[in-house]
C-alpha positions in Angstrom: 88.2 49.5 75.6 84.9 48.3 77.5 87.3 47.9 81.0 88.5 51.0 80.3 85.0 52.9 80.3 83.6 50.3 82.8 86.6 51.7 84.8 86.4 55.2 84.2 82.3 55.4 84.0 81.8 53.5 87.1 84.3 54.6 89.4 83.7 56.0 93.3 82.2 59.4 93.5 84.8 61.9 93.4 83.5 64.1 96.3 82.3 67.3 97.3 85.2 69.6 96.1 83.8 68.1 92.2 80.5 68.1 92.9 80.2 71.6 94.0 81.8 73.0 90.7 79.4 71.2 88.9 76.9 72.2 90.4 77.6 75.9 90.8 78.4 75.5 87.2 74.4 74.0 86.4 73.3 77.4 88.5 75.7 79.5 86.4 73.4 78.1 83.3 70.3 78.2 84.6 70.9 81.9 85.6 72.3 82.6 82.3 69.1 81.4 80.9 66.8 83.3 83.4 68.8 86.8 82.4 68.3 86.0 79.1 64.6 85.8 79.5 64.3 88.5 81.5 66.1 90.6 78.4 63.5 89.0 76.0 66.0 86.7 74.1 65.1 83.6 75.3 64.5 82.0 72.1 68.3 81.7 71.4 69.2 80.3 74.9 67.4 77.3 75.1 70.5 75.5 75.5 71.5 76.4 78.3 68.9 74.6 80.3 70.1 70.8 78.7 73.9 72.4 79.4 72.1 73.1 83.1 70.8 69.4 83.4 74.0 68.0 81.9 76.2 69.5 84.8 73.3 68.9 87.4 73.4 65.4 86.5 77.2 65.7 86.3 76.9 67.0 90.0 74.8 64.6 91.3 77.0 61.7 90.4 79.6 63.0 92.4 78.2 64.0 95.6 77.0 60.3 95.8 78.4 58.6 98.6 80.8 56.2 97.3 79.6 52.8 97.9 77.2 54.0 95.4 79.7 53.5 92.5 76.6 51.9 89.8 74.6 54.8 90.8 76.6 57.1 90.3 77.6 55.2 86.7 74.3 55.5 85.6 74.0 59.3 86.4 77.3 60.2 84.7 75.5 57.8 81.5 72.6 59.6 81.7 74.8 63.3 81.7 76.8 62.1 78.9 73.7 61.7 76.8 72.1 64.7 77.3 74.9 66.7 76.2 75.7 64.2 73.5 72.2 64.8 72.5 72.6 68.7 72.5 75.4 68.6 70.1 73.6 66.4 67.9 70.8 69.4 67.9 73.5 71.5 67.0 74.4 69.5 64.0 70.8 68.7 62.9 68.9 71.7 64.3 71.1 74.6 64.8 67.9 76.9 64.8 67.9 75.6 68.7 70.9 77.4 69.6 71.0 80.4 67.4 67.2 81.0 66.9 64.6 81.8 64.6 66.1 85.2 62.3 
């Protein structure tokens, strides 16, 4: 199991055409997050700033160059977390993504 996510963790970068999506799809959140503050309901959307990191990290990784393979590794690590970490908020603190009633 390790040499598999060693493989699939820290593989080459997969280019531009991945990392564009991703990062298109970090904007997407981040102005999902700004309408909602502009409507006033920005209590409820906080998540959608860690789902905006998560694919901006996501994003990064893949528009490394590709001798950059450990690099980009430890971005995709760091991604992994942060949206591992939001859906432990969801379990544990689900006031975070439906807000305060």
């Amino acid at each position: 199991m390790p040499s598999t996510l060693t493989r699939v963790l820290f593989r080459k970068p997969s280019g531009r055409p991945h990392a564009v999506v991703m990062l298109s799809g970090s904007l997407l959140f981040l102005g999902l997050y700004v309408y909602a503050g502009v409507l006033g309901d920005s209590s409820s959307s906080s998540w959608l700033v860690v789902m905006a990191v998560g694919t901006g990290l996501s994003g990064i990784a893949e528009s490394l160059p590709t001798d950059r393979r450990r690099t980009a590794g430890i971005v995709r690590v760091t991604a992994i977390l942060v949206l591992i970490g939001l859906l432990a908020t969801i379990v544990f603190v689900p006031e975070f993504i439906v807000g305060e009633r």
